[in-house]
Structure formats: C-alpha cells, structure tokens
C-alpha positions as a LaTeX table, in Angstrom:
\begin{tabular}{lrrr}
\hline
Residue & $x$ (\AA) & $y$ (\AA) & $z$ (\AA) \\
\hline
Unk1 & $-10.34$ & $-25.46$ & $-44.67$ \\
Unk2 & $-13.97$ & $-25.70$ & $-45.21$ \\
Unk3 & $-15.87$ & $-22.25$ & $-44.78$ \\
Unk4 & $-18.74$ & $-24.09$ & $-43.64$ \\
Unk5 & $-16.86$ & $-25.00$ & $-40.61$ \\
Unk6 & $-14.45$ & $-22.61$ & $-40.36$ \\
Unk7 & $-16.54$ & $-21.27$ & $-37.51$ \\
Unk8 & $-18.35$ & $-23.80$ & $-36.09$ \\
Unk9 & $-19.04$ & $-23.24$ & $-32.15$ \\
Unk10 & $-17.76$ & $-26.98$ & $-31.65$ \\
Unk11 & $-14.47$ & $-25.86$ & $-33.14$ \\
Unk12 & $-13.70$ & $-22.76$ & $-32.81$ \\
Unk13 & $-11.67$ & $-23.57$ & $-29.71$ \\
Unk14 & $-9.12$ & $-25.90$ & $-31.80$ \\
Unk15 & $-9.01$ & $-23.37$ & $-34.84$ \\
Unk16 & $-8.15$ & $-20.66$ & $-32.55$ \\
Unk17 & $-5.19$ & $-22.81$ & $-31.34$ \\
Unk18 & $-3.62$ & $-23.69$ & $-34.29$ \\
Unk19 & $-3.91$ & $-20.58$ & $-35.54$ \\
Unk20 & $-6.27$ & $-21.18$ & $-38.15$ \\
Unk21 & $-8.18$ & $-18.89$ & $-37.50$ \\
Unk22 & $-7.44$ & $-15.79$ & $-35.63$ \\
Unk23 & $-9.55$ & $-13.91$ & $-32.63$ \\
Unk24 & $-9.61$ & $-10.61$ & $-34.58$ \\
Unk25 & $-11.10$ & $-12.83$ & $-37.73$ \\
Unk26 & $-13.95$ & $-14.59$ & $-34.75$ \\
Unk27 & $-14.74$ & $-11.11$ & $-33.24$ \\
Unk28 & $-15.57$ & $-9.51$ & $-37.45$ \\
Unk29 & $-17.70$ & $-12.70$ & $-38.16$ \\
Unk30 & $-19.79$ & $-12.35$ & $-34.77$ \\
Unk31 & $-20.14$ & $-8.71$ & $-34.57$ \\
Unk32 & $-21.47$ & $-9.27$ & $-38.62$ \\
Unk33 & $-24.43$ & $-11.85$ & $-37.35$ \\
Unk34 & $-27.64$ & $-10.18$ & $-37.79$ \\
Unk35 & $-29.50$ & $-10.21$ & $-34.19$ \\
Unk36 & $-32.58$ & $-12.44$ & $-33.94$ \\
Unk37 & $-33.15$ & $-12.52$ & $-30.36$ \\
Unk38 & $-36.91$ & $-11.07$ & $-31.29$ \\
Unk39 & $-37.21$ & $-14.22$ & $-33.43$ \\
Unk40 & $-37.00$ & $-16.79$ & $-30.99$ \\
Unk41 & $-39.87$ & $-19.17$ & $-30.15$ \\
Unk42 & $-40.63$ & $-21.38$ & $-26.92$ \\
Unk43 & $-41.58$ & $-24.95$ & $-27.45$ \\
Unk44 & $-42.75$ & $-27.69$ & $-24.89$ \\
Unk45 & $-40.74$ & $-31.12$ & $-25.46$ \\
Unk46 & $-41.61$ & $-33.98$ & $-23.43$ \\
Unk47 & $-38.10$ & $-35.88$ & $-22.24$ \\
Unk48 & $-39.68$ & $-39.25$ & $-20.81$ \\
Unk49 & $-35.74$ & $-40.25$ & $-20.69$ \\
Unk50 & $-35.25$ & $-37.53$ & $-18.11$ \\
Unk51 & $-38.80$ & $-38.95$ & $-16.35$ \\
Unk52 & $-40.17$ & $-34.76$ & $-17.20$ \\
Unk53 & $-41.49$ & $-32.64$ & $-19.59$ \\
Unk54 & $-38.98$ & $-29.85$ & $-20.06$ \\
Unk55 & $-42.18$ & $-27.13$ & $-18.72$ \\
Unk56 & $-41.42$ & $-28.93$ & $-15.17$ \\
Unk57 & $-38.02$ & $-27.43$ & $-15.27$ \\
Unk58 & $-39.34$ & $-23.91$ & $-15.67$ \\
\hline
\end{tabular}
C-alpha cells in the first residue's frame, strides 16, 4: 500500500475494515502528530455560489 495514503482521513474508514491497517497502528500515528492548533489562521472567502461571504456565517 502506499504510505502516502495509508492514512488518509478519506480512507481510513475502508483500511480499518479490511484490516489494512489496524486501530492500535491509527491511535500511534495520531498521538505522534505534532499539535498546531496555535498555528492556525482565519481567512475571509467570498462564496457568491452560496449568495454569502463565509464572515456572514459567523
């Protein structure tokens, strides 16, 4: 299997049902993630598909 998808959030469902992965292997790789929550930053985006800008929703 490719390691660059091994865990990919849009699979991890199936790989965890065929057993290609297990949930001990999931819980090691996400508990190794660094944290980065202080590294986040807010941007406006207009939508004019939606008919908003995404600050209306706020």
């Amino acid at each position: 299997m490719n390691e660059d998808k091994k865990f990919d959030v849009r699979l991890i469902k199936r790989h965890l049902e065929s057993g290609r992965i297990t949930e001990d292997e999931l819980k090691k790789t996400l508990d190794a993630l660094p944290d980065c929550a202080d590294k986040f930053e807010t941007v406006s985006t207009r939508q004019p598909i939606a008919g908003k800008d995404s600050q209306d929703e706020q």
